[in-house]
C-alpha positions as CSV (number, residue, x, y, z in Angstrom):
1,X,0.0,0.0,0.0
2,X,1.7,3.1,-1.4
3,X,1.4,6.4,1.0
4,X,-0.9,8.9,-0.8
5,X,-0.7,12.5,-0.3
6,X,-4.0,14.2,0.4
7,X,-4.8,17.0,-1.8
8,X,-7.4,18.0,0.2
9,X,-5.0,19.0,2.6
10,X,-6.5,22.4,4.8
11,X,-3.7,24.6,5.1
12,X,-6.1,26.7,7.1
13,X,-5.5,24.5,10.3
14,X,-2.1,24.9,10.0
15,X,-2.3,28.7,9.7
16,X,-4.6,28.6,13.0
17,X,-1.8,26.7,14.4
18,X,0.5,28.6,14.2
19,X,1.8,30.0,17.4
20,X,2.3,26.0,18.8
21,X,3.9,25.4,15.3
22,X,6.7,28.4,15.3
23,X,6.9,27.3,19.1
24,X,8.0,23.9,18.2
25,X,10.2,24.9,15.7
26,X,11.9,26.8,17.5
27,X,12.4,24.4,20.6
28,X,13.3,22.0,17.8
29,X,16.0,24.8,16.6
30,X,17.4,25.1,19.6
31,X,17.8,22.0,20.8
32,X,20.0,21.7,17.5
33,X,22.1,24.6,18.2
34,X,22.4,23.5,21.5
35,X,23.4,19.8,20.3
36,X,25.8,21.5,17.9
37,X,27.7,23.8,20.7
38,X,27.9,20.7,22.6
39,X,29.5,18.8,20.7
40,X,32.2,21.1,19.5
41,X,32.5,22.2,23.2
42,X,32.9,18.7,24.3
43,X,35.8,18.3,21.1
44,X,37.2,21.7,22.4
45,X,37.1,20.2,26.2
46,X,38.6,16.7,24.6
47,X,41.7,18.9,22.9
48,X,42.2,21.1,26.1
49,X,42.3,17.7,28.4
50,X,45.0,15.9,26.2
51,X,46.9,19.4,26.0
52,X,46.7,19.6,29.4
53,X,47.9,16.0,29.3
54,X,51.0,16.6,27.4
55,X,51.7,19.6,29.1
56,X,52.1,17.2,32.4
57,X,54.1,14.9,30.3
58,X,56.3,17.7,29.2
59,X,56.7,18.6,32.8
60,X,57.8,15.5,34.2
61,X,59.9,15.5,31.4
62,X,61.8,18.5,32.5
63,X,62.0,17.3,36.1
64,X,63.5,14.2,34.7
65,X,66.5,16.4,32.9
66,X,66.4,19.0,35.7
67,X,67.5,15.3,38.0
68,X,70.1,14.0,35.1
69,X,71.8,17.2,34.6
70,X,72.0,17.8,38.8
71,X,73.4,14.2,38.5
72,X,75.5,15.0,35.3
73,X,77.2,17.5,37.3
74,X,78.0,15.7,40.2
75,X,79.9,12.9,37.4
76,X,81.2,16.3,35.8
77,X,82.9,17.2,39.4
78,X,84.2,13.5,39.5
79,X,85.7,13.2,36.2
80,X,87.3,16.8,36.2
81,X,90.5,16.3,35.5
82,X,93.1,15.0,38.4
83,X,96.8,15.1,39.1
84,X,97.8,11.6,38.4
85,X,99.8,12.1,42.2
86,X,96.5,12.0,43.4
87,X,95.3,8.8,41.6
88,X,98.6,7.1,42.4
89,X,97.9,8.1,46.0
90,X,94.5,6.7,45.8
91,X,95.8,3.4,44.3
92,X,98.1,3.4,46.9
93,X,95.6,4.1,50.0
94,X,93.0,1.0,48.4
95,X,96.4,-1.1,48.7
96,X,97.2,-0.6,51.9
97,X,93.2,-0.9,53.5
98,X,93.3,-4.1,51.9
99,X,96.5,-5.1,53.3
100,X,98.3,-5.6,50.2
101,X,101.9,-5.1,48.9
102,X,102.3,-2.4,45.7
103,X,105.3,-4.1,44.0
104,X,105.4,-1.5,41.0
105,X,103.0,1.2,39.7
106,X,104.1,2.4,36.8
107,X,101.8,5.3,34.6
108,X,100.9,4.7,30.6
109,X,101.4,6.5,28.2
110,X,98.0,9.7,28.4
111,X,95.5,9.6,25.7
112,X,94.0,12.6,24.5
113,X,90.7,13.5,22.7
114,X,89.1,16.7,21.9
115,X,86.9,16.3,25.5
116,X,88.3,13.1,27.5
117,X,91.7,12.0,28.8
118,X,92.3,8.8,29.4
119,X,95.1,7.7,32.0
120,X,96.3,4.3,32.4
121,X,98.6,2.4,34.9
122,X,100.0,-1.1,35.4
123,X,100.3,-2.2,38.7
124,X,101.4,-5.3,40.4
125,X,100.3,-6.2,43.5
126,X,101.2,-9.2,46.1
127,X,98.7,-10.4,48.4
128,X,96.6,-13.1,49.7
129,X,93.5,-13.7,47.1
130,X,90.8,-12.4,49.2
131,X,92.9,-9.3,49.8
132,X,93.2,-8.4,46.0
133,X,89.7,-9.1,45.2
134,X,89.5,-6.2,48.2
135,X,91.3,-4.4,46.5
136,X,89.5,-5.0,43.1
137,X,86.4,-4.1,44.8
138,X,87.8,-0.6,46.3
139,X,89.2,0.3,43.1
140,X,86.0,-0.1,40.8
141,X,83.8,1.8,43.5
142,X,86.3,4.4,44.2
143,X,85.2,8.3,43.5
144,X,88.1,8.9,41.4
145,X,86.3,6.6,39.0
146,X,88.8,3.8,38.3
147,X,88.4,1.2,36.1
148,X,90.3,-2.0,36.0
149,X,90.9,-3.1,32.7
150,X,93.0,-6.1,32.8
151,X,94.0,-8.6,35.1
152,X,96.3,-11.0,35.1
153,X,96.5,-13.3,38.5
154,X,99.2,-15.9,39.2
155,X,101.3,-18.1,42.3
156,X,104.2,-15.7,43.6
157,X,107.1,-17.6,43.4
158,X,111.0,-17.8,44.5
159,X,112.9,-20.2,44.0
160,X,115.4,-21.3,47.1
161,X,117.8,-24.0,47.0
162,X,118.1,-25.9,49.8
163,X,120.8,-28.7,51.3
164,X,118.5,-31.8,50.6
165,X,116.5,-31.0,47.7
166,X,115.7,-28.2,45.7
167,X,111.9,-26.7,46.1
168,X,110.3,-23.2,44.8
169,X,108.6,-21.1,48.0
170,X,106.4,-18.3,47.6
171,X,107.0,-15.1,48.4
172,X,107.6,-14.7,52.5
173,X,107.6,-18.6,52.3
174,X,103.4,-18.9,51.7
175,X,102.0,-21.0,49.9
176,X,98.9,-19.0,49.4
177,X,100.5,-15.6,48.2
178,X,99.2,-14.3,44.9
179,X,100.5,-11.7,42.5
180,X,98.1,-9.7,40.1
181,X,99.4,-7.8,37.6
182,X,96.3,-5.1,37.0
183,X,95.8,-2.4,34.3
184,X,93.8,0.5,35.8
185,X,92.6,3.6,34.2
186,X,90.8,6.4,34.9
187,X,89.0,9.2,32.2
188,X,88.3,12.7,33.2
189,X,86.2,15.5,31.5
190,X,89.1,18.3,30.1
191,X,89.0,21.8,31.5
């Protein structure tokens, strides 16, 4: 069954109508407007909530650089450059707290770049094995910022002849004496 408009259709009512009509038109108008400002207010709110958003990610952001450049400096102070009588000094001091014996500490040749220096020293050490991983230890958490690069850990020995038969001793006559020879460096920020 097909709709049929009416051709008898009486505009008259609607013209004695009118006042509820133009009243409903415009509630209906308004409500659309309304719908309208809404929804781009609620888009505007949307944008203003993620800016708002990033804004706090931006900031936690800085706070995060503000920490690493406060800590950055603190490295800065550590790595400034120091007189290698100092570091020997420092080597020195982490041998003797761990109640080892320094039997030569000789410095490597520097090496320069346009920011860093990089200065190396081989060391050989005598001491019981505990004692040297002491040592170890006191060197690698040290504030001068040391770094051992190479070790090389072996039985001290001299050899001592004796009446009856012939035997090798360790140094001081231990059996349990080790000797370490030990590469250690240490890079610093130039001035």
């Amino acid at each position: 069954m097909a709709f049929e408009f009416n051709r008898n259709f009486d505009i008259s009512f609607l013209l004695s109508k009118q006042k509820i009509i133009l009243f409903i038109l415009t509630v209906v108008l308004s409500l659309l407007f309304a719908v309208g400002v809404y929804k781009n207010q609620k888009q505007e709110v949307q944008k203003l909530e993620k800016k708002i958003k990033e804004e706090k990610e931006l900031n936690e952001i800085v706070d995060d650089i503000k920490l690493q450049e406060k800590e950055f400096t603190e490295y800065l102070v550590e790595f400034s450059e120091k007189d290698p009588a100092f570091i020997v000094e420092e080597i020195s001091g982490f041998a003797r707290g761990s109640g080892i014996k320094i039997s030569s500490l000789a410095p490597q040749k520097k090496i320069d770049s346009d920011i860093f220096s990089i200065l190396s020293f081989d060391v050989k050490v005598e001491g019981l094995y505990h004692r040297i991983g002491d040592f170890l230890s006191r060197l690698e958490s040290s504030p001068a910022i040391l770094h051992v690069i190479e070790i090389n850990l072996y039985k001290a020995v001299i050899s001592r002849k004796k009446r009856t038969k012939r035997r090798r001793k360790t140094v001081e006559g231990r059996d349990d004496i080790l000797t370490a020879d030990i590469v250690i460096s240490v890079a610093f920020i130039k001035e």
